[in-house]
C-alpha positions as protocol buffer text, in pm:
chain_id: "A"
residue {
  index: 1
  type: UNK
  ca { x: 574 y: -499 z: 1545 }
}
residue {
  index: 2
  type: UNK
  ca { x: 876 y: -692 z: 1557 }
}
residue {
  index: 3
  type: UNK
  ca { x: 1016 y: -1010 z: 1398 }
}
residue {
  index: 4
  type: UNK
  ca { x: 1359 y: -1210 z: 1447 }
}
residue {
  index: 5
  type: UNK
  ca { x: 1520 y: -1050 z: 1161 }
}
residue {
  index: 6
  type: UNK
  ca { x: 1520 y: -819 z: 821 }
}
residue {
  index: 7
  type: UNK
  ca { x: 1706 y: -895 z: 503 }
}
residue {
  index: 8
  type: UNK
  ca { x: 1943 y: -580 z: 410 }
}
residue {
  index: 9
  type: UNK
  ca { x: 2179 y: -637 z: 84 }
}
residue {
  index: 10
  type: UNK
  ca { x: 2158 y: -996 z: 69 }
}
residue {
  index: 11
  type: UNK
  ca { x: 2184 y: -1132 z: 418 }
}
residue {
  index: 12
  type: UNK
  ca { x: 1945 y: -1191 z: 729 }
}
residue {
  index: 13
  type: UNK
  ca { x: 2008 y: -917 z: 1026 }
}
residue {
  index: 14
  type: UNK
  ca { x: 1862 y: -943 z: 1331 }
}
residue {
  index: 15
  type: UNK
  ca { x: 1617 y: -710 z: 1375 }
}
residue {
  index: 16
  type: UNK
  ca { x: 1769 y: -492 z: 1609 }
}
residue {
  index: 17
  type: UNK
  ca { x: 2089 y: -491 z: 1436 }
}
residue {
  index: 18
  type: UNK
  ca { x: 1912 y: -343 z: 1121 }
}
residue {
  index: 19
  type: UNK
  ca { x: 2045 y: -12 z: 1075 }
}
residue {
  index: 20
  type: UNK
  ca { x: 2157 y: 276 z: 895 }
}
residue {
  index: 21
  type: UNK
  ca { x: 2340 y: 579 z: 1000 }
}
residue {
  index: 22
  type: UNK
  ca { x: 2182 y: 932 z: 1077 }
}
residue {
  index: 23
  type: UNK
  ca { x: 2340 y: 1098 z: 764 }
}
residue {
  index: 24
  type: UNK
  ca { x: 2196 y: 879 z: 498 }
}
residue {
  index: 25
  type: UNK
  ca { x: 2069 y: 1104 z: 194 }
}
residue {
  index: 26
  type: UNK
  ca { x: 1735 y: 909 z: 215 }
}
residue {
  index: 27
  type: UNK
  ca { x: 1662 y: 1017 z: 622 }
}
residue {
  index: 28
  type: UNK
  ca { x: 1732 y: 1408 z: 491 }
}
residue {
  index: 29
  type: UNK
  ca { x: 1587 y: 1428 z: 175 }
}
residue {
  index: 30
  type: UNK
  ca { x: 1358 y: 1189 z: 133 }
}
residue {
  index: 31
  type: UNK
  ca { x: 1559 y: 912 z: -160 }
}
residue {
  index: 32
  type: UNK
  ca { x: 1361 y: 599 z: -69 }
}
residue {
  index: 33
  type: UNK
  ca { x: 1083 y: 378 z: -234 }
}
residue {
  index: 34
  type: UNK
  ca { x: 889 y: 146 z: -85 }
}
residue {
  index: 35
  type: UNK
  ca { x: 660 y: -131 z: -114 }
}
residue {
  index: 36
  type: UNK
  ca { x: 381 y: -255 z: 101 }
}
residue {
  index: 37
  type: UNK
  ca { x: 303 y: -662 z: 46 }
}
residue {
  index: 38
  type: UNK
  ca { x: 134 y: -892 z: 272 }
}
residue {
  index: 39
  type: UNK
  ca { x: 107 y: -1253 z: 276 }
}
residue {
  index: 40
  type: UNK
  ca { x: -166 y: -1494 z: 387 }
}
residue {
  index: 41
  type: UNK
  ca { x: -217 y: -1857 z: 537 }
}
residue {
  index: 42
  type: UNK
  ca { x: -368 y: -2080 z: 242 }
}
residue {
  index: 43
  type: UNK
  ca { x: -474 y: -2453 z: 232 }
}
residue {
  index: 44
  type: UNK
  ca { x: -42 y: -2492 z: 78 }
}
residue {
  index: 45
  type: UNK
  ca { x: 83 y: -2309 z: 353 }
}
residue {
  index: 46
  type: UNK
  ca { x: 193 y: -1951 z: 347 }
}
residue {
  index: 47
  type: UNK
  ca { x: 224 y: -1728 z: 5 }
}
residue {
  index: 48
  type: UNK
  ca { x: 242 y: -1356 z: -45 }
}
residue {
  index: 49
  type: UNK
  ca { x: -41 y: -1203 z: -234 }
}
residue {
  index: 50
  type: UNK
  ca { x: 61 y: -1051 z: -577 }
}
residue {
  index: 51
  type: UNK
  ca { x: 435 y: -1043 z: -493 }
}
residue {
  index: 52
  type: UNK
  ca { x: 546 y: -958 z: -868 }
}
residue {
  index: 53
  type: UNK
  ca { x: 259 y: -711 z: -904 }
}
residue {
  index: 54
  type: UNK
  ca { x: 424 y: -509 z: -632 }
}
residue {
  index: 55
  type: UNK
  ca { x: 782 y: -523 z: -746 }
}
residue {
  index: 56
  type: UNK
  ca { x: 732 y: -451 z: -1016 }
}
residue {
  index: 57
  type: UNK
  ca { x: 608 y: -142 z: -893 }
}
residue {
  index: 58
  type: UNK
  ca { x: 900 y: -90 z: -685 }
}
residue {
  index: 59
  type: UNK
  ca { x: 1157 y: -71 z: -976 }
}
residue {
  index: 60
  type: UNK
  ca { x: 908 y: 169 z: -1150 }
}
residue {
  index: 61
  type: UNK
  ca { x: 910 y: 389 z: -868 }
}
residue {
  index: 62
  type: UNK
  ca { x: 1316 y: 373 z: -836 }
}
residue {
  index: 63
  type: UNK
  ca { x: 1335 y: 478 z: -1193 }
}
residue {
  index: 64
  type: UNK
  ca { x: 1065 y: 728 z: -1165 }
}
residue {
  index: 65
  type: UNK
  ca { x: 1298 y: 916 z: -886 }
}
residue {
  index: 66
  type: UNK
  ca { x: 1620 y: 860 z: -1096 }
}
residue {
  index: 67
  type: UNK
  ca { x: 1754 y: 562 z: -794 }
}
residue {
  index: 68
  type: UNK
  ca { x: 1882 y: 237 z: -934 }
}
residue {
  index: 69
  type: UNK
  ca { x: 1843 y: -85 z: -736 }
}
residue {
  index: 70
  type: UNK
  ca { x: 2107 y: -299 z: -723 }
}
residue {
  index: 71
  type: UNK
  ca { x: 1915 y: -631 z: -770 }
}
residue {
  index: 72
  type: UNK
  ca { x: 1705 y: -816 z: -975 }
}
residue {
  index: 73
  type: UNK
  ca { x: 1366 y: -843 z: -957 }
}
residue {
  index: 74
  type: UNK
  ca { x: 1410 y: -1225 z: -905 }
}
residue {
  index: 75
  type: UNK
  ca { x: 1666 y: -1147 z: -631 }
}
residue {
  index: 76
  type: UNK
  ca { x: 1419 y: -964 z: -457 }
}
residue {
  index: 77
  type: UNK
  ca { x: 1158 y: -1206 z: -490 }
}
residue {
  index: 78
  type: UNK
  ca { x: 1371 y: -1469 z: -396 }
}
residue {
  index: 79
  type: UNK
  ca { x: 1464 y: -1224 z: -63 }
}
residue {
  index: 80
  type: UNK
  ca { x: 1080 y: -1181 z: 48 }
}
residue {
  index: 81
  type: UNK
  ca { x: 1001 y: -1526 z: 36 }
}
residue {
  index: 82
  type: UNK
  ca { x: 1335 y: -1602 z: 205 }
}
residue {
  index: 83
  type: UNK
  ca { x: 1216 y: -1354 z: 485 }
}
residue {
  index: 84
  type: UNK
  ca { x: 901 y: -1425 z: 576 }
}
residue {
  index: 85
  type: UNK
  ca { x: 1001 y: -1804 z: 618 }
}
residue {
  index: 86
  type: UNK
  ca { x: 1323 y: -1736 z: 805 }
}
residue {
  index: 87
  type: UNK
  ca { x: 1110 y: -1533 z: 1039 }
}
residue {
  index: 88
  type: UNK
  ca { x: 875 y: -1868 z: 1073 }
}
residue {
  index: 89
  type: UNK
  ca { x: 560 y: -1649 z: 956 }
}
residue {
  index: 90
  type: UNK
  ca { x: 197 y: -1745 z: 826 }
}
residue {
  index: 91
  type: UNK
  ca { x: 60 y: -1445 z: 791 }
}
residue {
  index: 92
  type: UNK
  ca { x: 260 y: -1099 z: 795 }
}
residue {
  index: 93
  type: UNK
  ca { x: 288 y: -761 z: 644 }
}
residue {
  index: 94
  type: UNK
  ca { x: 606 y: -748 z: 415 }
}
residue {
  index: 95
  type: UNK
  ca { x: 774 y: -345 z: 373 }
}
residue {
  index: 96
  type: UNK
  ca { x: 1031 y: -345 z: 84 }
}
residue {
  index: 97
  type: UNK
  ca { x: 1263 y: -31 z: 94 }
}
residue {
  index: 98
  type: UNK
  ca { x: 1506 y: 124 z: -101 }
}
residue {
  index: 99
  type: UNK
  ca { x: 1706 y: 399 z: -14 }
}
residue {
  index: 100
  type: UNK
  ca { x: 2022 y: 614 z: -89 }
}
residue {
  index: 101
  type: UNK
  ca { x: 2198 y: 543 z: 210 }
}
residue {
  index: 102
  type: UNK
  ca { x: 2517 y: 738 z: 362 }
}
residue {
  index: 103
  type: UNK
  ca { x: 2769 y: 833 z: 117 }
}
residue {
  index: 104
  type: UNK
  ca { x: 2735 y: 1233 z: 125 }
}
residue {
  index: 105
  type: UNK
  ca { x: 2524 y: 1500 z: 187 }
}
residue {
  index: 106
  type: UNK
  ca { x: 2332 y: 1748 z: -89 }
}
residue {
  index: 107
  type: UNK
  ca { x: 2065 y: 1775 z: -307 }
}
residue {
  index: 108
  type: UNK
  ca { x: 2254 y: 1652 z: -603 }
}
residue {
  index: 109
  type: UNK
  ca { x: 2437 y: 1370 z: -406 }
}
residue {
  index: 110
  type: UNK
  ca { x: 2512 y: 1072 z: -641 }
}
residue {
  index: 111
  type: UNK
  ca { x: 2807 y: 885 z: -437 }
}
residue {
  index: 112
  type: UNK
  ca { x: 2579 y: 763 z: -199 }
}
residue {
  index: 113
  type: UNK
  ca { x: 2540 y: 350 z: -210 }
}
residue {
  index: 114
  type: UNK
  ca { x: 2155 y: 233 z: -239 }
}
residue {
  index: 115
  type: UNK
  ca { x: 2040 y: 6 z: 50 }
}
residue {
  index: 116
  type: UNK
  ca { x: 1799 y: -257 z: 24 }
}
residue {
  index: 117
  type: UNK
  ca { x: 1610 y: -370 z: 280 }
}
residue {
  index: 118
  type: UNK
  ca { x: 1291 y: -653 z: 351 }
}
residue {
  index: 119
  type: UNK
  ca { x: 1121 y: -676 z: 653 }
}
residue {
  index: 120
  type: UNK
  ca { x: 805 y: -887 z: 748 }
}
residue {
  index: 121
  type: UNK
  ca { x: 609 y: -867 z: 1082 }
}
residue {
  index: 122
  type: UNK
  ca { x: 253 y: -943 z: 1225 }
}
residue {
  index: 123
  type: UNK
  ca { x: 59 y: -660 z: 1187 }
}
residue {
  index: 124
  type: UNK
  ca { x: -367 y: -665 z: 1165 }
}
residue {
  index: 125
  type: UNK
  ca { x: -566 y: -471 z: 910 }
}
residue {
  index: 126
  type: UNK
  ca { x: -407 y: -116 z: 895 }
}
residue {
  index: 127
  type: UNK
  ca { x: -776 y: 45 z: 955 }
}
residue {
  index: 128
  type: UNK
  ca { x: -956 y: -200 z: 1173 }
}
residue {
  index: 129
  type: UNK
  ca { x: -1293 y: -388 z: 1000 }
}
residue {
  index: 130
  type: UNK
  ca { x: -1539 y: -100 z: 1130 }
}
residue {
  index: 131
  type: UNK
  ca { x: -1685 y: 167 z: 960 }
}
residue {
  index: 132
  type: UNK
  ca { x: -1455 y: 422 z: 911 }
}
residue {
  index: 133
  type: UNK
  ca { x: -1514 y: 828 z: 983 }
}
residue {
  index: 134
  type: UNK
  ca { x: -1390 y: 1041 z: 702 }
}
residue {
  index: 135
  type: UNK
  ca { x: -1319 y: 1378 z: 707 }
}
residue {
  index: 136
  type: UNK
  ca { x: -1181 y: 1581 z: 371 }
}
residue {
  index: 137
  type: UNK
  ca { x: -877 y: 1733 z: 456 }
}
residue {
  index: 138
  type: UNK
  ca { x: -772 y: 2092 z: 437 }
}
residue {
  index: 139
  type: UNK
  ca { x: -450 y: 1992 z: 317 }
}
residue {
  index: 140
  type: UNK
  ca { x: -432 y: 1905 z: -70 }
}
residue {
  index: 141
  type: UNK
  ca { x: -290 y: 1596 z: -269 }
}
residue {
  index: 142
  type: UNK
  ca { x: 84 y: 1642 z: -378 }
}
residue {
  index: 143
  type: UNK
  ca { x: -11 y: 1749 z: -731 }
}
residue {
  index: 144
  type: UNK
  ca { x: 165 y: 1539 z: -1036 }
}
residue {
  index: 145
  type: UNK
  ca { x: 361 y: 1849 z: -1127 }
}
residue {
  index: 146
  type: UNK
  ca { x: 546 y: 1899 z: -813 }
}
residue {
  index: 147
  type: UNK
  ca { x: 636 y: 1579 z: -711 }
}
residue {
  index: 148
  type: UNK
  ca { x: 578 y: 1226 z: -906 }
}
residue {
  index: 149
  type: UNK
  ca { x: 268 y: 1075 z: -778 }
}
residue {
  index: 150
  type: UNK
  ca { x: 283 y: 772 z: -954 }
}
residue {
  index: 151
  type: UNK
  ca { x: 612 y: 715 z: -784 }
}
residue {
  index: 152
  type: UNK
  ca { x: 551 y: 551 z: -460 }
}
residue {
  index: 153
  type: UNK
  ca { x: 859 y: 754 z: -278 }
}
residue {
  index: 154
  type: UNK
  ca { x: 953 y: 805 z: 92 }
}
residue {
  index: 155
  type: UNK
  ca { x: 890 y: 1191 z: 63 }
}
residue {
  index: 156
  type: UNK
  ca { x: 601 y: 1245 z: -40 }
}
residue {
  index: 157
  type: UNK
  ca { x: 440 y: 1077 z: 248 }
}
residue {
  index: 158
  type: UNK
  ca { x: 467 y: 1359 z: 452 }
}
residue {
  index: 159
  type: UNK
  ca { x: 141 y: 1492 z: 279 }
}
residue {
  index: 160
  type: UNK
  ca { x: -42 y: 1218 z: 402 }
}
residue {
  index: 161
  type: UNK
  ca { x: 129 y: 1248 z: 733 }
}
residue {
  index: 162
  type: UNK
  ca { x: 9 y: 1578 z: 859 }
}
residue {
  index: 163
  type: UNK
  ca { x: -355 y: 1482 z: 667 }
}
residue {
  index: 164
  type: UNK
  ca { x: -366 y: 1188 z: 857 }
}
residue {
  index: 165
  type: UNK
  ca { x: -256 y: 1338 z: 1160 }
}
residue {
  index: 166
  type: UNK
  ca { x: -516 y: 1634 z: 1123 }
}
residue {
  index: 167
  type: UNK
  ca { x: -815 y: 1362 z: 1105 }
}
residue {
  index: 168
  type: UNK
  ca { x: -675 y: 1180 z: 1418 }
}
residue {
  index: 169
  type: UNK
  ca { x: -686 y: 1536 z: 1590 }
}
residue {
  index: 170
  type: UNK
  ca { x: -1057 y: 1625 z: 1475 }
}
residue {
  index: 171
  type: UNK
  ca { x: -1221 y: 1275 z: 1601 }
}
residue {
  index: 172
  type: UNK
  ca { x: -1147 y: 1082 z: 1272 }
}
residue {
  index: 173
  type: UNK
  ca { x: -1055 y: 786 z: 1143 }
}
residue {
  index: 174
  type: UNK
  ca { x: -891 y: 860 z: 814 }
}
residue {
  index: 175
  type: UNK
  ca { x: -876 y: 1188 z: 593 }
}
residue {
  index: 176
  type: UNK
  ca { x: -951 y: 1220 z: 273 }
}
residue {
  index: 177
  type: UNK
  ca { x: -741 y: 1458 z: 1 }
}
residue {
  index: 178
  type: UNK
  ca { x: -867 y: 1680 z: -263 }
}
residue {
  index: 179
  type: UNK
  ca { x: -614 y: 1745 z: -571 }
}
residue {
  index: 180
  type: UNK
  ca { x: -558 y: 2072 z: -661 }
}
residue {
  index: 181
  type: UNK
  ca { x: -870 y: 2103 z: -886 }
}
residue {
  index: 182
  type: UNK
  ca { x: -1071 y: 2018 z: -635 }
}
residue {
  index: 183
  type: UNK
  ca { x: -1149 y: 1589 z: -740 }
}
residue {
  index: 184
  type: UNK
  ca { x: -1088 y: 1352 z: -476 }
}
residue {
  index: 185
  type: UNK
  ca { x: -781 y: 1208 z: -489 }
}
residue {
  index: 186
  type: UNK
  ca { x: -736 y: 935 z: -245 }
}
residue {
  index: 187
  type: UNK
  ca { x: -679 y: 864 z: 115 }
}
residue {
  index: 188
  type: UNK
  ca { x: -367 y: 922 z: 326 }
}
residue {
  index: 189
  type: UNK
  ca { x: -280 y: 527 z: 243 }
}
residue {
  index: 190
  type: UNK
  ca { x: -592 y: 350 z: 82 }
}
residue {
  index: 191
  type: UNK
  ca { x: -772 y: 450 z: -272 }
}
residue {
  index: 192
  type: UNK
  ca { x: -1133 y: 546 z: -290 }
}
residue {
  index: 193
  type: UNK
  ca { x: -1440 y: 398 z: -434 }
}
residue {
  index: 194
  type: UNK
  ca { x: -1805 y: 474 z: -435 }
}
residue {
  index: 195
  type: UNK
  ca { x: -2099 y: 262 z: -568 }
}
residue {
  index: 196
  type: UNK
  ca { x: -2379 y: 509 z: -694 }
}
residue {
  index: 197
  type: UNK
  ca { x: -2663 y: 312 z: -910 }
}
residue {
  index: 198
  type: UNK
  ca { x: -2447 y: 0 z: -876 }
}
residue {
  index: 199
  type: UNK
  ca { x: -2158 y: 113 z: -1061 }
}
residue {
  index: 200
  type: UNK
  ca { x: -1833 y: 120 z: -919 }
}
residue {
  index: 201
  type: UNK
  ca { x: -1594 y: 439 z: -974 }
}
residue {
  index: 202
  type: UNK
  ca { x: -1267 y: 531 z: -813 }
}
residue {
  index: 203
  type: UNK
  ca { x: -1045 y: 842 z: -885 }
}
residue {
  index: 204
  type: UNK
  ca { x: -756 y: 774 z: -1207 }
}
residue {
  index: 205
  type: UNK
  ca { x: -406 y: 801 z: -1144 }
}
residue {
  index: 206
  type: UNK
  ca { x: -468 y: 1167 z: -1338 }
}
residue {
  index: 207
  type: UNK
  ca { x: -632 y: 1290 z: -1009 }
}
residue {
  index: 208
  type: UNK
  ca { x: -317 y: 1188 z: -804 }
}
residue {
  index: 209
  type: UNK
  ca { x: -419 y: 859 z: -705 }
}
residue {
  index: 210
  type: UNK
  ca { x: -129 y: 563 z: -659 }
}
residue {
  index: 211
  type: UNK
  ca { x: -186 y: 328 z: -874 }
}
residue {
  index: 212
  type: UNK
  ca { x: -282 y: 52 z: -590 }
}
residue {
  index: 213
  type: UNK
  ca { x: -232 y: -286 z: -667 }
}
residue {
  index: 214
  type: UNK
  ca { x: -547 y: -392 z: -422 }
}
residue {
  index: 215
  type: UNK
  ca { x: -763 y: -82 z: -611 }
}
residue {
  index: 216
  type: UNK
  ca { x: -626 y: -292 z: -955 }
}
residue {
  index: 217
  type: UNK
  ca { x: -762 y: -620 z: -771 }
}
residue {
  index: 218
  type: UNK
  ca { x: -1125 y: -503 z: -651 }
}
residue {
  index: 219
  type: UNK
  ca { x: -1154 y: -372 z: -1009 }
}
residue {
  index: 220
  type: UNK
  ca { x: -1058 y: -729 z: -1150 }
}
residue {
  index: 221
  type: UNK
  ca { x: -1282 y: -901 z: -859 }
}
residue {
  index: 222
  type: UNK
  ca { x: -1620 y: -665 z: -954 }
}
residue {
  index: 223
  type: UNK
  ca { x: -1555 y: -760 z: -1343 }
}
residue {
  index: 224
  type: UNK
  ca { x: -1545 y: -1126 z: -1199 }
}
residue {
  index: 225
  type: UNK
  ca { x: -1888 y: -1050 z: -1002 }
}
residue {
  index: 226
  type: UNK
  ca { x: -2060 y: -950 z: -1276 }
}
residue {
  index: 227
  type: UNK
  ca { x: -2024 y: -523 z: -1121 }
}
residue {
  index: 228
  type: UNK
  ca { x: -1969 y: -238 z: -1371 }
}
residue {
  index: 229
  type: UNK
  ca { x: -1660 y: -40 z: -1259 }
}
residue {
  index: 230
  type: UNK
  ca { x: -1489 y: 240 z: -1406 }
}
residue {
  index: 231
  type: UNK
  ca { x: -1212 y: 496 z: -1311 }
}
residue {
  index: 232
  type: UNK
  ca { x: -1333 y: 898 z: -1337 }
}
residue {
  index: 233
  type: UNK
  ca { x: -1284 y: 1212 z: -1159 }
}
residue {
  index: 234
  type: UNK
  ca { x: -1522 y: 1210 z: -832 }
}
residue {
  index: 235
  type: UNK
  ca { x: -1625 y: 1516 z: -680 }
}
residue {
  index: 236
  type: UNK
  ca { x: -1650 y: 1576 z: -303 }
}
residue {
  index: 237
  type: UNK
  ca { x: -2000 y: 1574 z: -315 }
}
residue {
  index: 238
  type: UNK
  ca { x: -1966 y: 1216 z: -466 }
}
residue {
  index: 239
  type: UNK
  ca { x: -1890 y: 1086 z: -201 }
}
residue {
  index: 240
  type: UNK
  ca { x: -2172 y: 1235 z: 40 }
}
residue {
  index: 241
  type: UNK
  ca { x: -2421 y: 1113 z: -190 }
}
residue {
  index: 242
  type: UNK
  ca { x: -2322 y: 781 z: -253 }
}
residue {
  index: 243
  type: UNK
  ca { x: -2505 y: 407 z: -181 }
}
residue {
  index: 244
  type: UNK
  ca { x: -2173 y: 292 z: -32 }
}
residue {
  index: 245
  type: UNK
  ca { x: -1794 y: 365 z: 13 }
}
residue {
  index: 246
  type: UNK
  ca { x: -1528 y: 195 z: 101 }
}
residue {
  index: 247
  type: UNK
  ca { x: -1134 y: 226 z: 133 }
}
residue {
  index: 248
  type: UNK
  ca { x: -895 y: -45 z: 1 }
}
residue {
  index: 249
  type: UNK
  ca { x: -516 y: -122 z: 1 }
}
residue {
  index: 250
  type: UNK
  ca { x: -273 y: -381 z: 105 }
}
residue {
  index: 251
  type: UNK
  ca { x: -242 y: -263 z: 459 }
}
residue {
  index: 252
  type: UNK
  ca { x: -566 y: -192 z: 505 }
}
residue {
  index: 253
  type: UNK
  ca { x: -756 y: -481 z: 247 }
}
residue {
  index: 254
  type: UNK
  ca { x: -1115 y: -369 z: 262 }
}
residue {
  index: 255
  type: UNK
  ca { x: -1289 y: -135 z: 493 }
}
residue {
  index: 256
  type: UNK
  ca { x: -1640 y: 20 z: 447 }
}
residue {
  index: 257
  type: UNK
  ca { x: -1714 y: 401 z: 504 }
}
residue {
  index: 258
  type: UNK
  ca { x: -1949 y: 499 z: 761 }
}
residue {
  index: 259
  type: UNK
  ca { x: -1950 y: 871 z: 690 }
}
residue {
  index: 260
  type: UNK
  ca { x: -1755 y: 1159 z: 484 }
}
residue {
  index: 261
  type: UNK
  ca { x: -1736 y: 1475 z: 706 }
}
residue {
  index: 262
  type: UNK
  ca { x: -2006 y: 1343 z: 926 }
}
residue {
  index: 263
  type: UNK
  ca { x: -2264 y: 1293 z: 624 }
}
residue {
  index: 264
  type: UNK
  ca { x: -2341 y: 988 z: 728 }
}
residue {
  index: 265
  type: UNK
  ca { x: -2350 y: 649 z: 445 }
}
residue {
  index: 266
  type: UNK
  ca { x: -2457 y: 385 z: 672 }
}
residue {
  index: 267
  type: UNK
  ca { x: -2294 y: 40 z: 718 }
}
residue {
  index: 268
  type: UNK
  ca { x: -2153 y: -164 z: 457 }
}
residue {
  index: 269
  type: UNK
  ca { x: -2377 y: -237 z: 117 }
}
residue {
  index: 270
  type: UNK
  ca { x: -2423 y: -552 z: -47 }
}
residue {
  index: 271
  type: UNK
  ca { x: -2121 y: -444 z: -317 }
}
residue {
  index: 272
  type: UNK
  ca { x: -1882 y: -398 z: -65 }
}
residue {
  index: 273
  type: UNK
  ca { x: -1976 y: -712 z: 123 }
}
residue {
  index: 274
  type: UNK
  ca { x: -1991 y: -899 z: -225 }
}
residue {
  index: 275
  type: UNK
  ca { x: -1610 y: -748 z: -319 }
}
residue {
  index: 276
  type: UNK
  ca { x: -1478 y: -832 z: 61 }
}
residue {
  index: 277
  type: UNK
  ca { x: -1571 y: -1157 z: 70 }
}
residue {
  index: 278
  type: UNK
  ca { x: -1465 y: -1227 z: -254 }
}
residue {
  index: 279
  type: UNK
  ca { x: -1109 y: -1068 z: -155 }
}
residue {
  index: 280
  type: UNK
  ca { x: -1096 y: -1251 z: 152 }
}
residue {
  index: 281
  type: UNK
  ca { x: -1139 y: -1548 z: -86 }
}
residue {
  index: 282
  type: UNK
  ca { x: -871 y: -1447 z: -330 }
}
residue {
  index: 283
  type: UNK
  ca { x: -573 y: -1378 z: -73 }
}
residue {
  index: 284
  type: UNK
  ca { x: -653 y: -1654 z: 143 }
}
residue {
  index: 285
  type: UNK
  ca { x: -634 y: -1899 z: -167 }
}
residue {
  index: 286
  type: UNK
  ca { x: -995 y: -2018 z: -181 }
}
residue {
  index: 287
  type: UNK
  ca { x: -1042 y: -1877 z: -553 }
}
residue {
  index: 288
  type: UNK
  ca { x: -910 y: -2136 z: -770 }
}
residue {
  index: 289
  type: UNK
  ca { x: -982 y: -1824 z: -1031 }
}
residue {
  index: 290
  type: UNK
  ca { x: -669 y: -1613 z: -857 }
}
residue {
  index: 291
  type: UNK
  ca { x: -449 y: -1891 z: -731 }
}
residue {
  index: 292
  type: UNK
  ca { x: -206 y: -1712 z: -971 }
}
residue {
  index: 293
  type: UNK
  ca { x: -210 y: -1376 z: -799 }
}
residue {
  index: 294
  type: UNK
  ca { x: -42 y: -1627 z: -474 }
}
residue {
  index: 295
  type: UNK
  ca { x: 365 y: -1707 z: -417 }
}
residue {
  index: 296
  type: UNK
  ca { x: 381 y: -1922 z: -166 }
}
residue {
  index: 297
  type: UNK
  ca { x: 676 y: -1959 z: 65 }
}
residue {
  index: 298
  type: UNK
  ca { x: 873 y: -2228 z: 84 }
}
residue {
  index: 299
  type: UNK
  ca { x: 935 y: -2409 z: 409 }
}
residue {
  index: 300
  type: UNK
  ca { x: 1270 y: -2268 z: 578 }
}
residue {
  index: 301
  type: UNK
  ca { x: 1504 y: -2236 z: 896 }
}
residue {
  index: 302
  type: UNK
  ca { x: 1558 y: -1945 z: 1096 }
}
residue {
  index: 303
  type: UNK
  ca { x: 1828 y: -1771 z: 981 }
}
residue {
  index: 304
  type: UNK
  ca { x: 2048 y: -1477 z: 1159 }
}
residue {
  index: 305
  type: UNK
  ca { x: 2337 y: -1332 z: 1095 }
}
């Protein structure tokens, strides 16, 4: 997990000269967005897989916490695809962050500057290709009202931390969360959906669900396939009873579910095979149908600073 360098406010850094000091607002109370991005070797070379889809999500979940970046949106495109060639990569994982860096320390502090950072690195499928072991978790889904689920914000992770870490400790793979109603909500990193009767669902935004861009691109790839799909409130015992499951997101891409609190599903259907392979087309450019969802990088030098 380590490349030659990270762009932080406009320049290349090496990568172990990428840093930020111990009293930055973001590191105590949790001021930071983030993006997850990945890009793929196509027959053109390298391109990054929905790049404006996911920055544009970035700026909406700066302004949802009240943190304004200090770019443009074509500044920070122009900075991702600058990374990922100065790092001489085909096929990486790309982590935009924003943050309120060190300025002072409180609740309320506003003199802090905001730091921008892009890194890219190797990194495989978040969740392996296997079968994945669900459990629910005891712990609930950060409820709308408390903090801004749509946002996709540094502290709010911590939720899916200690649900994530809670799975690991039972013999798990992955946990899933419950809102505080009592629907399904999503996974500690990956949205849900089930096929029952052919018919796609996955939990709405409404239940606490991020609005994933790769849960926005299976939807668009089922229409494509000719598979109903809709978004509505799933129950726990949805997902026990289901003809298949599977978990999807940018770090993860698509990964089948084995079993939900050892219920057990089987391997993957003929849906989910249908939807991978037809995402394994789209990111990999073999789709002339969503050669629009790719940026590809331009050919570059190593650069450091």
């Amino acid at each position: 997990m380590q490349a030659e360098t990270i762009w932080m406010d406009g320049e290349q850094v090496r990568w172990s000269e990428a840093r930020v000091h111990v009293l930055s607002h973001a590191l105590h109370y949790g001021t930071a967005v983030l993006e997850g991005t990945r890009a793929y070797g196509t027959p053109d070379g390298p391109a990054v897989f929905r790049l404006d889809e996911h920055l544009g999500r970035l700026y909406r979940s700066a302004k949802i916490i009240g943190l304004a970046i200090p770019y443009s949106p074509a500044q920070l495109r122009a900075a991702t695809l600058e990374t990922v060639a100065a790092n001489g990569l085909t096929s990486c994982y790309i982590r935009h962050l924003v943050h309120r860096g060190y300025g002072e320390l409180g609740i309320a502090a506003r003199a802090c500057p905001t730091v921008v950072t892009v890194a890219a690195w190797e990194w495989g499928a978040l969740l392996g290709e296997e079968g994945l072991r669900l459990m629910t978790s005891s712990w609930r889904r950060n409820d709308p009202a408390v903090v801004p689920t749509a946002a996709k914000a540094t502290g709010p992770y911590l939720n899916s931390v200690i649900a994530k870490a809670e799975a690991l400790d039972a013999g798990y793979d992955e946990a899933v969360l419950l809102n505080a109603a009592g629907y399904v909500s999503e996974c500690t990193g990956a949205n849900v959906f089930v096929v029952s009767d052919g018919t796609l669902s996955t939990p709405p935004s409404s239940a606490g669900a991020l609005e994933g861009i790769t849960q926005d691109t299976v939807e668009q790839l089922a229409a494509g396939l000719g598979v109903p799909v809709r978004r509505r409130d799933l129950l726990r015992t949805d997902l026990y009873t289901a003809d298949e499951m599977f978990v999807c997101g940018t770090a993860a891409g698509i990964v089948p579910v084995q079993s939900v609190d050892n219920r057990e599903l089987g391997a993957a259907g003929p849906v989910t095979a249908k939807l991978t392979a037809a995402y394994e087309a789209a990111v990999h450019g073999r789709d002339e149908r969503y050669r629009h969802w790719l940026t590809p990088v331009p050919a570059g030098t190593r650069a450091t600073r």
